[in-house]
C-alpha positions as CSV (number, residue, x, y, z in Angstrom):
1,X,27.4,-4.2,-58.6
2,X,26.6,-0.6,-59.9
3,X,23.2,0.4,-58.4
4,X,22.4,3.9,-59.8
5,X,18.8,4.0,-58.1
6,X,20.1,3.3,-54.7
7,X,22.8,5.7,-55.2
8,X,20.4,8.5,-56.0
9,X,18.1,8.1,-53.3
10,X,20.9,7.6,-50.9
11,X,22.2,10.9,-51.9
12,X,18.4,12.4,-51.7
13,X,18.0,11.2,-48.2
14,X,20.9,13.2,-47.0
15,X,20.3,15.9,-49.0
16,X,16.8,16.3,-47.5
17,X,18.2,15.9,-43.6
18,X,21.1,18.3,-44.1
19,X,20.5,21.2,-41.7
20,X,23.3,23.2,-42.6
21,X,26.8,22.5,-41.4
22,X,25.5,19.0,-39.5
23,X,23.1,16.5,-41.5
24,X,19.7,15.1,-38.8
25,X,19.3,11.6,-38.6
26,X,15.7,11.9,-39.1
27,X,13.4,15.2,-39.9
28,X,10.4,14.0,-37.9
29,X,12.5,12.0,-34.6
30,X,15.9,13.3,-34.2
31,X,16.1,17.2,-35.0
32,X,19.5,17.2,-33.5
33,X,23.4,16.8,-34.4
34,X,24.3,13.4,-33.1
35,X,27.9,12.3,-32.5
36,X,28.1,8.9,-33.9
37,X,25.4,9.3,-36.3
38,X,27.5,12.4,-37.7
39,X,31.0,9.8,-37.6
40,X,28.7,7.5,-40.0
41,X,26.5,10.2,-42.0
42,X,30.4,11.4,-43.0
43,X,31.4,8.4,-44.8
44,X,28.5,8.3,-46.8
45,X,29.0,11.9,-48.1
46,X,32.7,11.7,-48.9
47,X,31.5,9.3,-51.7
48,X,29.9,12.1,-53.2
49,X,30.3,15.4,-51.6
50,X,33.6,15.6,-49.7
51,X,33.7,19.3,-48.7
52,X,30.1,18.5,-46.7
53,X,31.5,15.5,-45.5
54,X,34.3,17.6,-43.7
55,X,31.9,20.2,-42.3
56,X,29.6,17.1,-40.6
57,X,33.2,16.1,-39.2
58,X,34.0,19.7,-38.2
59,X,30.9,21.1,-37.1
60,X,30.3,17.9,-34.7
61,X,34.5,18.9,-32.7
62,X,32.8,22.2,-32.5
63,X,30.7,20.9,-29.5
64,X,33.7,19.4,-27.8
65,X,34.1,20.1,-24.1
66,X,36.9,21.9,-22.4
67,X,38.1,18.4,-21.3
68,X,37.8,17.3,-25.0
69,X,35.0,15.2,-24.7
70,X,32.8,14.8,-27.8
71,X,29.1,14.9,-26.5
72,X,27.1,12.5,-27.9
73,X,24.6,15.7,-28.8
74,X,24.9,19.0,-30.2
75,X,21.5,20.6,-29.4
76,X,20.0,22.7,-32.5
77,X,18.6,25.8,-31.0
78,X,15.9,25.8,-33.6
79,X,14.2,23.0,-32.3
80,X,15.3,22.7,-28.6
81,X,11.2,22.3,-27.6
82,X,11.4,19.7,-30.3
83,X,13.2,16.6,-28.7
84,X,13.0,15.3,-24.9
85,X,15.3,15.3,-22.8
86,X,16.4,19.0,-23.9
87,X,19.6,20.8,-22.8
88,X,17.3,21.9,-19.9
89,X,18.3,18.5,-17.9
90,X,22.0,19.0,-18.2
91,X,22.4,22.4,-16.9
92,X,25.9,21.5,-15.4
93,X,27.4,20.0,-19.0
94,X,26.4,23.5,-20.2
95,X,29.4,25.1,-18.0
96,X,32.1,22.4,-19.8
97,X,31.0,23.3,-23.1
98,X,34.4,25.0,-24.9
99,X,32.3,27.0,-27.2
100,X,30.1,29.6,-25.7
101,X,26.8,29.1,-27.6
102,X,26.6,25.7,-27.7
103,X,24.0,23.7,-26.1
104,X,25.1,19.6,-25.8
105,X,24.2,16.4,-23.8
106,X,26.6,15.4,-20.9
107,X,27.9,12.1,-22.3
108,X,29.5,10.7,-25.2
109,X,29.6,8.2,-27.8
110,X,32.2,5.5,-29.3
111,X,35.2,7.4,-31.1
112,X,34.2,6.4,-34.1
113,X,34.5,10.5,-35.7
114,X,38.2,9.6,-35.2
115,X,38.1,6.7,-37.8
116,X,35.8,8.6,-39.5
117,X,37.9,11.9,-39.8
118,X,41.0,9.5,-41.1
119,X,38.6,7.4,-43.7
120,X,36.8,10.3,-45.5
121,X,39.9,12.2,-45.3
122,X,42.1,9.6,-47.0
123,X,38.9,9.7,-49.6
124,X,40.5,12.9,-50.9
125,X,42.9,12.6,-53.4
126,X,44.7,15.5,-53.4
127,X,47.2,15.6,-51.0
128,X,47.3,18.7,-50.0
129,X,43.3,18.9,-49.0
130,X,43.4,16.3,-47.0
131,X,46.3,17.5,-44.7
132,X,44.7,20.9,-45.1
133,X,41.7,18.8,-43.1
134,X,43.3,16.6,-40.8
135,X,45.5,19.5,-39.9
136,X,42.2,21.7,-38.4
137,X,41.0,18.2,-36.7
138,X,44.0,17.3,-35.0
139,X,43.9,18.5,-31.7
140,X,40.4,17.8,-31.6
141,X,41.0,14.4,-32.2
142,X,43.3,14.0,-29.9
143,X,41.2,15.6,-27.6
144,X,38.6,13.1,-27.6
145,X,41.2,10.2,-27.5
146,X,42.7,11.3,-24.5
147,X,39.8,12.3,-22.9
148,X,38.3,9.0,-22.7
149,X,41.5,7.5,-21.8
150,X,42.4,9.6,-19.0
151,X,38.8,11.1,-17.7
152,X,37.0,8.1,-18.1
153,X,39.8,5.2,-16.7
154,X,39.1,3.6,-13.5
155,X,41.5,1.7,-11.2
156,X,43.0,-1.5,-12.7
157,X,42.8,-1.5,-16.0
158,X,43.3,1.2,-18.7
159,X,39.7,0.7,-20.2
160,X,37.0,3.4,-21.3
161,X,34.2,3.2,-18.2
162,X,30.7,4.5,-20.0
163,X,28.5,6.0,-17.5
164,X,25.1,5.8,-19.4
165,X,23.6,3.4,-21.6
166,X,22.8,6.1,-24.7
167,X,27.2,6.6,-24.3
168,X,26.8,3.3,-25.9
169,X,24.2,3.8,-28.6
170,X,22.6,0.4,-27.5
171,X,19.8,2.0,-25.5
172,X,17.7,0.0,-24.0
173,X,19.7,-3.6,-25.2
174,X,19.5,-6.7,-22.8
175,X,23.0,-6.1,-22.2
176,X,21.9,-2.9,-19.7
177,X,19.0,-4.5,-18.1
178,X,20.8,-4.4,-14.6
179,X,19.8,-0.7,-15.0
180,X,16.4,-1.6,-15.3
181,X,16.3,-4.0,-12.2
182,X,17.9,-1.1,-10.1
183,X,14.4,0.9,-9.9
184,X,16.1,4.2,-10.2
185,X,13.6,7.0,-10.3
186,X,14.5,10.7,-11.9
187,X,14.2,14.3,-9.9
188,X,11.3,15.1,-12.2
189,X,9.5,13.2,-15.1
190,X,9.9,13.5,-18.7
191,X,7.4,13.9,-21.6
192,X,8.6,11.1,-23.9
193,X,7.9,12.9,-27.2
194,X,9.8,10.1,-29.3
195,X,6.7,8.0,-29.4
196,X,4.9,10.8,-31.4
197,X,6.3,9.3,-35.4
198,X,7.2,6.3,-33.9
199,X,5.2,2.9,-32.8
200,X,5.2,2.8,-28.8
201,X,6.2,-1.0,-29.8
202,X,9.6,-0.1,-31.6
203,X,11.0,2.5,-28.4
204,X,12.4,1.8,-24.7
205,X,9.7,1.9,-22.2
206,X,8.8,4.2,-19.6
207,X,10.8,2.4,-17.1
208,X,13.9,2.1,-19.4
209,X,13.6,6.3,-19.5
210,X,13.3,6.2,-15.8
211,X,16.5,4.8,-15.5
212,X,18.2,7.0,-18.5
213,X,17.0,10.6,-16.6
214,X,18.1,9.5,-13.1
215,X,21.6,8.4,-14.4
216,X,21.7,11.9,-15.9
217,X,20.8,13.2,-12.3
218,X,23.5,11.5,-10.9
219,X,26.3,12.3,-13.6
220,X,24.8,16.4,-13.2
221,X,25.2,15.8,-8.8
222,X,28.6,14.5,-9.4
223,X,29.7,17.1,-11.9
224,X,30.7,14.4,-14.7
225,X,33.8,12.8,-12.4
226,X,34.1,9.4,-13.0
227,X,35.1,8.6,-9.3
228,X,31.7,10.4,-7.7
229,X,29.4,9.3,-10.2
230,X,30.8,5.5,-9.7
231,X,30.5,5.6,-6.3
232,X,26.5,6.4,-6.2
233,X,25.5,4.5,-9.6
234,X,24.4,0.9,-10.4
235,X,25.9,2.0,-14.0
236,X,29.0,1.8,-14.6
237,X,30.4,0.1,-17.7
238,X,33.4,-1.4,-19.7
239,X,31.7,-1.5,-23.0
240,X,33.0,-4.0,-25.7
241,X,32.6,-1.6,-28.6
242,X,33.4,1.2,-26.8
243,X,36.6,-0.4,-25.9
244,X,37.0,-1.9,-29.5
245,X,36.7,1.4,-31.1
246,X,38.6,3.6,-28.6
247,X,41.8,1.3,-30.0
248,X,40.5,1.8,-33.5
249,X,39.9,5.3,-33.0
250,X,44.1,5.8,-31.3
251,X,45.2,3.8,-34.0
252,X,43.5,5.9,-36.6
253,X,44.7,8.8,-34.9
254,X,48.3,7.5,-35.4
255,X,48.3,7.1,-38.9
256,X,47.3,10.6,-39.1
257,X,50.1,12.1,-36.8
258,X,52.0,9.8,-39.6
259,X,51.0,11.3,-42.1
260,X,51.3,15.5,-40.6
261,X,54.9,14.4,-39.7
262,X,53.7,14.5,-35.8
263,X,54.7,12.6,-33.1
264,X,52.3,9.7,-32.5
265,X,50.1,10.8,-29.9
266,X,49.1,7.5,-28.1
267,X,52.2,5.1,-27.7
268,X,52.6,1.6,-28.4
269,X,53.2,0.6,-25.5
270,X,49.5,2.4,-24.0
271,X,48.1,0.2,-27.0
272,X,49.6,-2.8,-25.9
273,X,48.1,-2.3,-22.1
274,X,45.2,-1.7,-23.5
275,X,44.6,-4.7,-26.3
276,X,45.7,-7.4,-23.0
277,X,43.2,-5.8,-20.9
278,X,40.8,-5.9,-23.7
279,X,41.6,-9.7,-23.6
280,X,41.4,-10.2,-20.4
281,X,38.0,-8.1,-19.1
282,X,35.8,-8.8,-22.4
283,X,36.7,-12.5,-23.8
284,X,33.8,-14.7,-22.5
285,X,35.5,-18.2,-22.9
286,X,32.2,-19.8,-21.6
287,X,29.7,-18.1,-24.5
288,X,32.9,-18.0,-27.4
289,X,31.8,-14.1,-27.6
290,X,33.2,-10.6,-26.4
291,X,31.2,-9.4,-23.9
292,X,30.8,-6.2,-21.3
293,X,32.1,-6.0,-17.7
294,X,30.1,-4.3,-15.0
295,X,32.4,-2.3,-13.2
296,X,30.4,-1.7,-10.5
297,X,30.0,-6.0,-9.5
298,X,33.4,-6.5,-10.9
299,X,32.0,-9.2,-13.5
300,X,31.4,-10.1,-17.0
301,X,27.8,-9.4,-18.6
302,X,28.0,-12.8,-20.3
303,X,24.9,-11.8,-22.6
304,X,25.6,-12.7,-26.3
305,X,24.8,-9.8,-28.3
306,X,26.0,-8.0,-31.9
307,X,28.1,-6.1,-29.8
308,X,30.8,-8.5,-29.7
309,X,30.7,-8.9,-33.6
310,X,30.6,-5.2,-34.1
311,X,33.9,-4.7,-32.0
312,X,35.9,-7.3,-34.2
313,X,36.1,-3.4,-36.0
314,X,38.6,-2.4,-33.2
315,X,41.6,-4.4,-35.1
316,X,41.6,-6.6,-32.1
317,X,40.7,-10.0,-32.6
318,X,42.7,-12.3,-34.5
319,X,41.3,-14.5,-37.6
320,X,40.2,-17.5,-36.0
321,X,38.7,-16.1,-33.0
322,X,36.6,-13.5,-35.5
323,X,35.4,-16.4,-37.7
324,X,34.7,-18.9,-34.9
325,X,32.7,-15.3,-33.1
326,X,30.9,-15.1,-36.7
327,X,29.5,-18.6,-37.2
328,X,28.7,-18.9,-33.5
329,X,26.7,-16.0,-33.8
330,X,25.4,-17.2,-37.0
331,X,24.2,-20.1,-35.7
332,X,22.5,-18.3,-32.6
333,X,20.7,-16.1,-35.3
334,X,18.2,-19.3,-36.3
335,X,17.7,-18.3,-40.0
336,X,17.3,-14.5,-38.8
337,X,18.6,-11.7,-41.9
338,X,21.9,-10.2,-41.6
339,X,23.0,-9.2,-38.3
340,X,20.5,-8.6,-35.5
341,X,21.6,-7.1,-32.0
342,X,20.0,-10.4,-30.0
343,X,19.9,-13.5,-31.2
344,X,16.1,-14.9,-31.7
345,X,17.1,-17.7,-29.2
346,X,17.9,-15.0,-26.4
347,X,14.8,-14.8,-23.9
348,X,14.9,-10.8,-24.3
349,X,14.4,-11.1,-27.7
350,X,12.2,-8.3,-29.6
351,X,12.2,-8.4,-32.9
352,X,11.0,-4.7,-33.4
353,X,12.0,-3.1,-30.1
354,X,15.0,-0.9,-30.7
355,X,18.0,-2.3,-29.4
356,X,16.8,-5.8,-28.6
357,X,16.3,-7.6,-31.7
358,X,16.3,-5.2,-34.6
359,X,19.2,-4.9,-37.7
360,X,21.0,-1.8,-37.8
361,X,22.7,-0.7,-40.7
362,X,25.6,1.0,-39.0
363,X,26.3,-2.7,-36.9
364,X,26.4,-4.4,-40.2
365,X,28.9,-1.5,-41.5
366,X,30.6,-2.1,-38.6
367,X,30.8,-6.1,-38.9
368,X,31.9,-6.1,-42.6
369,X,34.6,-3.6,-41.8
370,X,36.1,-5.7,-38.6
371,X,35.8,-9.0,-40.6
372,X,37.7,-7.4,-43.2
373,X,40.6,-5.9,-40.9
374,X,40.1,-9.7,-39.4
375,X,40.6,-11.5,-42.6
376,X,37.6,-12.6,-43.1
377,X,37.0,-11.4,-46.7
378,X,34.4,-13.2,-48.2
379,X,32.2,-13.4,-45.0
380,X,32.4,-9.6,-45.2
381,X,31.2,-9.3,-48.6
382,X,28.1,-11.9,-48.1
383,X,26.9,-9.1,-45.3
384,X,27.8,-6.1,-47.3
385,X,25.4,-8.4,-49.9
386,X,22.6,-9.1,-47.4
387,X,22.8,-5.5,-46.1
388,X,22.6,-3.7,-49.4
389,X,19.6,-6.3,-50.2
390,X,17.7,-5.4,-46.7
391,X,17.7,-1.4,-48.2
392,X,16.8,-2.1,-51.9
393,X,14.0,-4.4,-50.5
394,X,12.6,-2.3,-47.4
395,X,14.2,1.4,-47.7
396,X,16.3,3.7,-45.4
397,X,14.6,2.7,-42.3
398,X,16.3,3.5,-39.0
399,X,16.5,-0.5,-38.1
400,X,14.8,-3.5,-39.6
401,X,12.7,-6.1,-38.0
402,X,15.1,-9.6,-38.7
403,X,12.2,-11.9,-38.9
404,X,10.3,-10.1,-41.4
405,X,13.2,-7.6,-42.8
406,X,10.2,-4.8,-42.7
407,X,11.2,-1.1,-42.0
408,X,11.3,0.1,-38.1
409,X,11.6,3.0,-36.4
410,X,11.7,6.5,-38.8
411,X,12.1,6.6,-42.0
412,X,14.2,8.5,-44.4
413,X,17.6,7.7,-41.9
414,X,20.3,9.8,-42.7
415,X,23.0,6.7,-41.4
416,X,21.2,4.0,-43.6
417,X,21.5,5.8,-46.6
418,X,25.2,7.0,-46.0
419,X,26.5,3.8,-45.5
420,X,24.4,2.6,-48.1
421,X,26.6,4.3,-50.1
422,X,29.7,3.1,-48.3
423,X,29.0,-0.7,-48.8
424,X,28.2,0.2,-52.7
425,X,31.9,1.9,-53.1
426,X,33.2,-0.9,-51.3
427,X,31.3,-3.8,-53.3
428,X,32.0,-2.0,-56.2
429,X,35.6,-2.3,-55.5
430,X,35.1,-6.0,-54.9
């Protein structure tokens, strides 16, 4: 239904985190460009504002690497002393950097600017802008596609290998606590300033950033090659969503070669490789979930986690399988609101700890969009439903504790209100 109020504060939430050319996730936690969060912050704006929405796209390709790797930061030299770890622990990442200026992290994040770029651009209604937009983008685009694809593919299969656990954007999540059991210890401590706006009780711990800042160590030693940092890391990672949304992302990117009249830049046939080896590395017949695999043991990490649901937004998973995935996980959730990351009945289960337990917005997002695209159409509007609900009732909060549904985290989150306005265009077109 129409929801002026939550329209208007949506829109006053970005409004108050937009920095320039790239909108902050959060003023008092996150003074930074983030990669995904950009991707996400985008759709919200093209509802409203579609020239921003293109300059959050635009300004986030700016960062790209040489290789055309998208980092998963763009460091804001205003407020470099403002955020740990700064640019200061990835000296080498600094020399891959296209664009001299530019300060970034050394790892990435899911493709999902791709999908992005293609879904606010096909927002714009005249023709001629949108080409106009996906013209500039396109070898960007491609860029990253490829990248991942070829920089980050290991032998045996033609999947995207993540090399830290932020690459994902499910920090510190059960799924990633064979990093924690390794022990590894960084070259040099770290001030953890995150806890300053934010409970200790709703962050990774000190031994989960242990593990973050030595992987970092190790990527900077190897100078980001996939083969040198594999052979000296406990981390190494076929990640579901990843996986899901790199084929989303060279799907999207086909439609809009389609549309510029070029020639399709990732073949059928590479799509075809890559959706049996999806099958075959992440489909957990024991659990009846899509899971990781550890590329470093050469198994599955048969934890069930939101991360299999989320990846049903890859275009992947066929009917059945998604709904017998979304009542399974249903049924794991014991009564808990909308979509957590871990089920209450896992053992690792925090309710308000970051990535193990909590509801995120953009996961729901995510959800409703691959039951859609899986034909699940009235399952997908009970969550767009139960996710709008969570805002109205507790706000734009980073992530939501899904016992009690009360805010976590910082408030004021730029992705929370975005695709609070996403769902509302969307359930208004229901």
């Amino acid at each position: 239904m129409h929801d002026p109020w939550l329209d208007a504060a949506a829109m006053s939430v970005l409004r108050a985190n937009d920095a320039g050319r790239w909108t902050v996730p959060s003023r008092t936690q996150y003074p930074h460009q983030w990669n995904w969060d950009s991707a996400f912050i985008s759709l919200g704006l093209a509802t409203f504002d579609w020239d921003r929405a293109v300059v959050e796209i635009e300004s986030m390709l700016a960062a790209r690497w040489r290789e055309g790797m998208v980092p998963h930061l763009r460091y804001d030299p205003a407020h470099v002393f403002d955020y740990s770890p700064g640019p200061d622990r990835w000296p080498v990442a600094q020399t891959h950097v296209a664009e001299p200026g530019i300060a970034t992290s050394g790892i990435t994040n899911p493709p999902v600017l791709v999908s992005a770029a293609f879904l606010a651009g096909r927002r714009q209604t005249v023709r001629q802008r949108r080409l106009a937009f996906w013209r500039r983008a396109f070898p960007a685009l491609c860029g990253f596609v490829e990248y991942l694809a070829r920089d980050r593919r290991l032998p045996g299969a033609p999947l995207v290998a993540i090399v830290h656990p932020w690459e994902s954007g499910w920090d510190n999540s059960p799924r990633w606590d064979h990093l924690r059991a390794a022990g590894l210890r960084p070259s040099r401590p770290l001030s953890r300033l995150d806890t300053e706006h934010v409970p200790v009780a709703d962050r990774p711990t000190d031994a989960d950033y242990a593990g973050y800042l030595a992987l970092i160590d190790l990527l900077e030693a190897a100078d980001y090659d996939i083969g040198g940092f594999k052979a000296s890391s406990p981390f190494c990672v076929y990640d579901v969503l990843m996986d899901a949304l790199w084929y989303r992302a060279a799907c999207d990117l086909n439609e809009i070669a389609s549309e510029l009249g070029e020639e399709q830049p990732v073949a059928d046939a590479c799509l075809r490789e890559f959706a049996a080896a999806f099958e075959e590395f992440h489909w957990d017949a024991d659990l009846g979930l899509y899971v990781d695999w550890d590329c470093v043991s050469s198994r599955r990490i048969s934890r069930p986690t939101a991360a299999g649901l989320a990846a049903l937004a890859g275009g992947l998973v066929s009917g059945d399988r998604a709904r017998e995935a979304w009542q399974l996980y249903r049924r794991m959730q014991a009564g808990a609101l909308a979509v957590c990351t871990v089920p209450p009945t896992d053992p690792a289960f925090e309710a308000r700890r970051y990535w193990r337990g909590p509801v995120w917005a953009h996961i729901n997002w995510l959800v409703v969009d691959g039951m859609e695209r899986s034909g699940l159409k009235g399952e997908a509007a009970e969550l767009r439903r139960e996710t709008l609900d969570l805002i109205r009732r507790s706000g734009f909060a980073e992530y939501f504790d899904p016992i009690t549904g009360t805010a976590c985290g910082a408030d004021a989150f730029s992705w929370t209100a975005a695709l609070a306005l996403d769902l509302l265009s969307h359930e208004l077109s229901d």
